[in-house]
N, C-alpha and C positions, 0 to 999 in steps of 0.2 A: 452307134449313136451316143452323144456325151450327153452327161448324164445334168438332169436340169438341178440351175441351183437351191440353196436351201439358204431360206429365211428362217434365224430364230425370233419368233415376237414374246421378248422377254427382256425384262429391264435388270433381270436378276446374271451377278456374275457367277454364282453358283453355280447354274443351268450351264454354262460356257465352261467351267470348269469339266461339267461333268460329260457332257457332251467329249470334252478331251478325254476323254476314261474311253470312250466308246474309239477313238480313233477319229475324229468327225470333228472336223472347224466350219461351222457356217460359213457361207460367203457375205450375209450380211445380217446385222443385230439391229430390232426396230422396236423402241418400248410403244406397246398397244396404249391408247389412250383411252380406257373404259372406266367408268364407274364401277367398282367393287363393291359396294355397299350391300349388305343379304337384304334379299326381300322379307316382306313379312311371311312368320310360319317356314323360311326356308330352310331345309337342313343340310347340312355340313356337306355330305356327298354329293347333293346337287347342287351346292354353292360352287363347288370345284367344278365341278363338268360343265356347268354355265358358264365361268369366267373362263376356262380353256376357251369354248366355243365361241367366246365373245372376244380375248384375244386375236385367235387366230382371224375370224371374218375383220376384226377393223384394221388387217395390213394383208387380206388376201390380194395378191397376185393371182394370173391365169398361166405367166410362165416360169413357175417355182416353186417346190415345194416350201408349204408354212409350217412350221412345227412353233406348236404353243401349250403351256402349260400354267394351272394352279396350283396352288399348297394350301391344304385348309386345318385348322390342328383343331381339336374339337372334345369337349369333355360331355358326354351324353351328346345332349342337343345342342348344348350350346357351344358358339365358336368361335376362339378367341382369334381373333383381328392380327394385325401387323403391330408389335407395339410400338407408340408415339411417343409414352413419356415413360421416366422410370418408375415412377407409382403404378401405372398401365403394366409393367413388367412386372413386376413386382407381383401385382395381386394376379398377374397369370402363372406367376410359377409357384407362389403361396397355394393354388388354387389346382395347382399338377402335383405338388407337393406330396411324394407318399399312395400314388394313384395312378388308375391307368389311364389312359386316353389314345386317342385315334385322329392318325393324322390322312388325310386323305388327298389325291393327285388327280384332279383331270387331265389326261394328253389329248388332243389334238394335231392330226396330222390333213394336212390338204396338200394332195396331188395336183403336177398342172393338168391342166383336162385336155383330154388325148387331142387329135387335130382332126377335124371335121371330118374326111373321110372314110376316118376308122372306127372300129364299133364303138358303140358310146359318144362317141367325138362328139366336144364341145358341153360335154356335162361333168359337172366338178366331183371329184374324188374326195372322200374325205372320211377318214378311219380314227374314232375313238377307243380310250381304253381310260378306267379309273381305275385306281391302285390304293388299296388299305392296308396302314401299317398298324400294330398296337405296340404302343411303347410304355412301361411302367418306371416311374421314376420312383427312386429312395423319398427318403424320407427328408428333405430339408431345411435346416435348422436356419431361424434368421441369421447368423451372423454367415452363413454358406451362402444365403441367394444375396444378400450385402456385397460379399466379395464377389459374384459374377455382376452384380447390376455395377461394379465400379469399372469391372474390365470393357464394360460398353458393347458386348458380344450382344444385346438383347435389340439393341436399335434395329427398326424395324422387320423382327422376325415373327414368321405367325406364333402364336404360343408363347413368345416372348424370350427362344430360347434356339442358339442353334446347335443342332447334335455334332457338326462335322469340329465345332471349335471346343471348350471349355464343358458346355453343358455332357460332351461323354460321358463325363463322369455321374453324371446323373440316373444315367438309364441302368437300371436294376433290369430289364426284361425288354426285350423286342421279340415281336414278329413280324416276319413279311421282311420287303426289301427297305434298307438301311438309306439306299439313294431315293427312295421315295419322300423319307423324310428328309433331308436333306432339300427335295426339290424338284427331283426328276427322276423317275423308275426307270433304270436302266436299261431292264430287260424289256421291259414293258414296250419303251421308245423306239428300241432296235427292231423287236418285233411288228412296230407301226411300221417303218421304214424299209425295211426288207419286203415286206407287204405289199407296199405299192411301188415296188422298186427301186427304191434310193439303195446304193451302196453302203451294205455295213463292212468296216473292215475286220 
């Protein structure tokens, strides 16, 4: 039996990158149209696992797997955003500066739902997993975070800052998986997909 396609619902090319890491080209890429915005009192871990799950349902299909993901970068409670401007960048990496922080990943994976005659049939599939990284960055001196806000590496990254480009050199300390921060936990994904039978290579 050939195996059903896969939907990535992600606007991020990151994700498509990485996804290449694994062996694995979507058949099709669909940016979810949802409100991101934290509720009041939300914190960072369940801001990612909501936004995955609210990804994935607003471009669920019945015959193809969904695979969706968030990225949330978060210092304590608080959780810094996509940045918009470079003041916004700025005061998030003044504010990582020297310190640890946690970045967190909702996955979302939906299975098509089996076919009516077979057990379960016609009831959706659908396997989470949230992924914690801690990353500790040096210590930043303004004329440093000057020279990254000029390379334009911060445009819309959560935390204001991306690990895979320029900002490497920042991280004095990680834990956990490196592609998490980035955007998408590798092992994490593989093991959704294996799971409910999508081919890993």
């Amino acid at each position: 039996m050939a195996t059903a396609p896969l939907l990535l619902a992600s606007a991020s090319p990151r994700r498509l990158d990485l996804l290449a890491q694994l062996g694995i080209a979507p058949d099709a890429v669909e940016h979810p149209d949802i409100d991101e915005t934290p509720r009041r009192g939300e914190l960072p871990r369940q801001l990612a696992e909501r936004l995955a799950d609210a990804k994935a349902a607003s471009v669920a299909r019945t015959d193809c797997y969904v695979l969706a993901a968030d990225t949330v970068v978060a210092a304590g409670r608080r959780i810094l955003g996509k940045a918009e401007t470079e003041q916004e960048a700025r005061a998030f990496l003044t504010l990582l500066s020297g310190r640890r922080h946690r970045v967190y990943t909702g996955v979302v994976l939906r299975a098509p739902a089996p076919a009516p005659d077979q057990a379960g049939g016609g009831a959706p599939r659908v396997a989470r997993r949230l992924c914690e990284s801690i990353v500790t960055f040096a210590r930043l001196e303004p004329a440093r975070i000057d020279a990254y806000l000029a390379a334009g590496e911060w445009r819309g990254k959560a935390g204001g800052y991306a690990i895979q480009g320029r900002a490497a050199g920042f991280v004095r300390f990680l834990s956990g998986s490196h592609s998490n921060v980035v955007g998408l936990p590798l092992y994490e994904t593989a093991q959704l997909l294996r799971g409910l039978g999508y081919p890993v290579p």
